[in-house]
Every structure is written in C-alpha cells, then in structure tokens.
Backbone as numpy.savetxt, mean C-alpha at the origin, in Angstrom:
# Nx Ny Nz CAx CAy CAz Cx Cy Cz
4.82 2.60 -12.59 4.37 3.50 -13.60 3.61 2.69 -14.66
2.52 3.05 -15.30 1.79 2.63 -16.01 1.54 3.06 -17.14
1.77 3.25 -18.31 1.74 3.82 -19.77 0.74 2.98 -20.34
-0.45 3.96 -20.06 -2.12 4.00 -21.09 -2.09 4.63 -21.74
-0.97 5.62 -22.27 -1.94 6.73 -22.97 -2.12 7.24 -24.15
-1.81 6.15 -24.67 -3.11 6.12 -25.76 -4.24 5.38 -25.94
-4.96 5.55 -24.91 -6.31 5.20 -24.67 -6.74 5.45 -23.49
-6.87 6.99 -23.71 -7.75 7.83 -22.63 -8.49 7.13 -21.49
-9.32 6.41 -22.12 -10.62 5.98 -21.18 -9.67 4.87 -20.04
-9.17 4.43 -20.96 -8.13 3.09 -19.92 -7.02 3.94 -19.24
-6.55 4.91 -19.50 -5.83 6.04 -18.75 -6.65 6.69 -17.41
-8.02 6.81 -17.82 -9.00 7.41 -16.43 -9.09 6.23 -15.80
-9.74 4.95 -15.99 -9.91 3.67 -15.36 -8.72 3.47 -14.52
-7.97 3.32 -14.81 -6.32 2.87 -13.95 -6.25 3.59 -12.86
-6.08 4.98 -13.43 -6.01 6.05 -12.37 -7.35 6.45 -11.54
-8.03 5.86 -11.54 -8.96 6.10 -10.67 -8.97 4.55 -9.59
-9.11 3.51 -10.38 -8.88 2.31 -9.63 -7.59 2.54 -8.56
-6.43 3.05 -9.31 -5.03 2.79 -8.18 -5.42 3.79 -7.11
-6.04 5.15 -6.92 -6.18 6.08 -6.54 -7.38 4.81 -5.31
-8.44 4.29 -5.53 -9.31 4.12 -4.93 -8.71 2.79 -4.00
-8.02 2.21 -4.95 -7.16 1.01 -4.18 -6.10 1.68 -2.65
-5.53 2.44 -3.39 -4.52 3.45 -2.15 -5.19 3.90 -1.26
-6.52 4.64 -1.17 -7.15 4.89 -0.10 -7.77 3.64 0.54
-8.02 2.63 0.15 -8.46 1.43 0.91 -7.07 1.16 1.67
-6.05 1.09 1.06 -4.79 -0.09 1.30 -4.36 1.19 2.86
-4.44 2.68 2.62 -4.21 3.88 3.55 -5.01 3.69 4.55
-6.39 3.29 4.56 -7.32 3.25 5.63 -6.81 2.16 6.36
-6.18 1.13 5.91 -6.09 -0.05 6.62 -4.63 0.48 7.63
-3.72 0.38 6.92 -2.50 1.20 7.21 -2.56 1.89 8.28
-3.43 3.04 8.23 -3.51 4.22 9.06 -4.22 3.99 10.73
-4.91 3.00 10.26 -6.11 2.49 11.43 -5.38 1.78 12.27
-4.40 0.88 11.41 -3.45 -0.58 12.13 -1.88 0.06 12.70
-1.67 0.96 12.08 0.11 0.55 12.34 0.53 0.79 13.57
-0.63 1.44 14.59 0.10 1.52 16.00 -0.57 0.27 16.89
-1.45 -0.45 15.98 -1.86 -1.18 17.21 -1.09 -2.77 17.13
-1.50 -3.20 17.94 -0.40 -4.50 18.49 -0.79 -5.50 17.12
0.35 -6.30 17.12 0.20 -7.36 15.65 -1.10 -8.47 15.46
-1.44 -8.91 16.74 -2.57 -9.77 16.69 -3.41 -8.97 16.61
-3.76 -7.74 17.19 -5.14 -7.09 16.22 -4.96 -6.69 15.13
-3.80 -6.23 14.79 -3.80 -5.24 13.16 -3.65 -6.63 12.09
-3.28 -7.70 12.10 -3.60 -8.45 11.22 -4.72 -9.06 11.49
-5.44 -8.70 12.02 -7.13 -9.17 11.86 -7.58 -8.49 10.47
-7.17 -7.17 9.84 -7.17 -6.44 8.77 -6.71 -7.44 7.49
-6.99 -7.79 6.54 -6.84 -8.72 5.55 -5.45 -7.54 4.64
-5.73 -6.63 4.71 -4.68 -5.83 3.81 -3.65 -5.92 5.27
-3.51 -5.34 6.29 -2.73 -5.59 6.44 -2.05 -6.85 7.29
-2.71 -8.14 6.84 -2.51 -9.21 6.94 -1.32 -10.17 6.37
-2.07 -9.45 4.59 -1.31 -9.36 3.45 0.16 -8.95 3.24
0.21 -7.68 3.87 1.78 -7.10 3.89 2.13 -7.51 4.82
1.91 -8.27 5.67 2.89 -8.70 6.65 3.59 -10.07 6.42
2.65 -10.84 5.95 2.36 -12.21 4.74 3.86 -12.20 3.82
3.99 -11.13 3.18 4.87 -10.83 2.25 6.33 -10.14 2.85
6.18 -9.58 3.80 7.20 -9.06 4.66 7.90 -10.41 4.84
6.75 -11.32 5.76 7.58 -12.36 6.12 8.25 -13.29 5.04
7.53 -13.46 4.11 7.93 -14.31 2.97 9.04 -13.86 1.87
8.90 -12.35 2.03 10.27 -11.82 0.72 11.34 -10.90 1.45
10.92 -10.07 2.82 12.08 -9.79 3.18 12.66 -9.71 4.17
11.97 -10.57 5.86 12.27 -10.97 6.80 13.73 -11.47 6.96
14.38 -12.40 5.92 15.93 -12.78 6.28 16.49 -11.94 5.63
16.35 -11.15 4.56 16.76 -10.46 4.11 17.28 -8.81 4.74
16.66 -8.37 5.53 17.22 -7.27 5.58 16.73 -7.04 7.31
17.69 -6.24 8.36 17.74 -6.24 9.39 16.18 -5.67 10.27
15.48 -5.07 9.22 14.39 -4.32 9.77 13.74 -5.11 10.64
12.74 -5.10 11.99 11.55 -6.12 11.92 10.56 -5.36 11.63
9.27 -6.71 11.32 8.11 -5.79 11.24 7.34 -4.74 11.73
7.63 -4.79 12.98 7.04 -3.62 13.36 7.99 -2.20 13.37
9.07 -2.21 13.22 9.22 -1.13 11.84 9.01 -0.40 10.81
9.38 -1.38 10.42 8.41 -1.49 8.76 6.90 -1.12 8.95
5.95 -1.69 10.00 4.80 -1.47 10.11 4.42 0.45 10.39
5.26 0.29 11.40 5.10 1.84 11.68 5.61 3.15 10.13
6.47 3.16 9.39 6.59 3.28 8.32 6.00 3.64 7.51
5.26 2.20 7.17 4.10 2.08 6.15 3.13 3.22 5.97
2.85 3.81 7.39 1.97 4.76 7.55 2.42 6.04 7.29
3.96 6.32 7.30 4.74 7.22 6.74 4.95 7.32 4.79
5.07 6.30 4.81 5.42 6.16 2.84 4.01 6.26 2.30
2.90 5.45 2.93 1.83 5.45 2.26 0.79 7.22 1.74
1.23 7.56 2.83 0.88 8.84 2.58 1.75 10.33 1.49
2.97 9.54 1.81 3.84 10.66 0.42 3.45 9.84 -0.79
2.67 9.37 -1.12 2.30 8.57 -2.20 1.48 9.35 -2.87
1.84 9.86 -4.21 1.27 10.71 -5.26 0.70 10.14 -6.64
0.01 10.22 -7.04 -0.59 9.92 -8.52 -1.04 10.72 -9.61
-0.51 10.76 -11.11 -0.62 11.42 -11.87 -1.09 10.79 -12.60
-2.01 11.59 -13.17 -2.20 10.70 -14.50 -2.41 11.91 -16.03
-1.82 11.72 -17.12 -2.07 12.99 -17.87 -2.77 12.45 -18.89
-3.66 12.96 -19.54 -5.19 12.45 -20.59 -5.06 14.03 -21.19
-5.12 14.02 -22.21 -5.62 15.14 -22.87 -6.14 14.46 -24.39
C-alpha cells in the first residue's frame, strides 16, 4: 500500500506506473507459467522471480517452483489497484 495522497499528481504517477508494471510482470507470467523452466526463464521477469524464489524461499517452505510458478498466474491476476485522488 502506498499513501500519496496528498499530492494528487504523485497519487496518478504511482498508480499508473504499478498498474503498467503489473501488466508487464502479467504478460510475462501468463505467457511462461506452463512452459518448461529452461524456456520460461529465458523471460528476464520471470527469471527474476525464480532468482528470488530460490534465494528467499526454496529451504524455507515445502513448495517447489514449479508450483509456485503455476500459481503465479493464479494470484497475479486477482490483483486489484485503487487509487483515490479527489
């Protein structure tokens, strides 16, 4: 959550950037999560989350990645953004 608001213009900026970021980070997501790991990390985003999978929660918790991978394409999409400016 992000608290701009008091300053409108930096309230539209944010929310338009995170909004434009999510549909990049969704395209990648959406394109990759069924295909096999050596092609879908040819994708730099989702290169990235796998990068970090391995590095923060691989020993940590029983999932593997391709779990998680398949998923991704599930959470990324209930993903909502508000932003209120008046």
């Amino acid at each position: 959550m992000i608290n701009a608001h008091t300053h409108k213009v930096m309230t539209i900026s944010i929310f338009h950037n995170m909004k434009s970021y999510h549909q990049t980070v969704m395209g990648a997501i959406t394109s990759n999560y069924m295909m096999d790991d050596n092609f879908a990390t040819k994708n730099s985003i989702m290169s990235k989350l796998r990068s970090t999978f391995d590095d923060v929660f691989r020993e940590n918790v029983e999932e593997k990645w391709d779990d998680i991978k398949r998923e991704l394409n599930n959470a990324i999409k209930e993903m909502k953004f508000y932003a209120e400016y008046s």
